[in-house]
N, C-alpha and C positions, 0 to 999 in steps of 0.2 A: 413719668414713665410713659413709656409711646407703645402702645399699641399697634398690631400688624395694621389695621385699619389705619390709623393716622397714618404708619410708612408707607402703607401704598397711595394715600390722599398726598402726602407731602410728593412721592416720587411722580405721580402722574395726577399734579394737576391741571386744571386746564390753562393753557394759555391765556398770558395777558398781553394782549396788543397796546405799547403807547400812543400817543394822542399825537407823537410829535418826535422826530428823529434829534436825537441829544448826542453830541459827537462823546460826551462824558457819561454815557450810559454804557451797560457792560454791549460787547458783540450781538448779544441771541436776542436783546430786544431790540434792536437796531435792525436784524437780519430779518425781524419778524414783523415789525415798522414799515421795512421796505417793501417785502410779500404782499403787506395791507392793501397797500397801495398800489400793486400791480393787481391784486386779487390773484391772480397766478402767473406761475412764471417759473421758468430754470431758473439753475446758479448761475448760469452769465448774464442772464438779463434782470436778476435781483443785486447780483453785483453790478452792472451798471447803474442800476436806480442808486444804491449805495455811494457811488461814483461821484453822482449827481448831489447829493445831501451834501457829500465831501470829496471835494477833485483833487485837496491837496495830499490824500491819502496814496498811495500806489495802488493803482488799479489790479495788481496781481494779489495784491495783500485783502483788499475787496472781495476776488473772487475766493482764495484760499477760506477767508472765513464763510462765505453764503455756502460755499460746499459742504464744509463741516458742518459749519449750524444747522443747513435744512437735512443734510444727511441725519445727521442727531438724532433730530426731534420727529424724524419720516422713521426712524430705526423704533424709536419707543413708541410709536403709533400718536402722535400730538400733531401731526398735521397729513396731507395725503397727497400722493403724486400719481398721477399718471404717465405714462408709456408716450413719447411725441417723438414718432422717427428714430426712435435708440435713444432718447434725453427725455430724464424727467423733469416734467412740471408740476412743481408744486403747489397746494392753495393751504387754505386755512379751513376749510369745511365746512365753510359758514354759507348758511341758509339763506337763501336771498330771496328766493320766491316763498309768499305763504301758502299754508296749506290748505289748499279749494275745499278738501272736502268736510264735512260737517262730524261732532262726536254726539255718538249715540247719547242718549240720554241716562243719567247712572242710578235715578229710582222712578 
């Protein structure tokens, strides 16, 4: 029996990035494989990177999916885009600087 709490653990949870672009993995980890690796980026220049894993694909079929995919997962809040010239760019949210400052002490 599932729990409102497991359904919402199951419907958002957090992304997992693979280690390694697999042309026989599903779309959204491939499109989210590709983002890794830009760190950020529109859907035409995550569908180029995708291009690049696999050229023998159609480049339009490339972009159709990085659109939907990061549309997705930018819709359910699982990754974040910014505003560039009228086109978003997308990242993954990840933390890349540590945090300078120091936590208080807790007794």
């Amino acid at each position: 029996m599932n729990t409102p709490d497991q359904d919402f653990l199951n419907e958002y949870k957090p992304l997992h990035v693979p280690h390694e672009y697999d042309q026989s993995a599903c779309t959204q980890d491939n499109v989210i494989y590709a983002l890794a690796q830009l760190k950020e980026g529109t859907a035409d220049e995550v569908a180029a990177k995708l291009s690049s894993f696999d050229p023998d694909t159609d480049m339009l079929i490339h972009q159709k999916n990085a659109e939907d995919v990061l549309n997705y997962l930018f819709n359910k809040g699982l990754i974040k885009a910014i505003n560039k010239k009228g086109e978003l760019s997308y990242n993954l949210s990840k933390i890349e600087i540590p945090n300078s400052g120091k936590a208080d002490e807790l007794f």
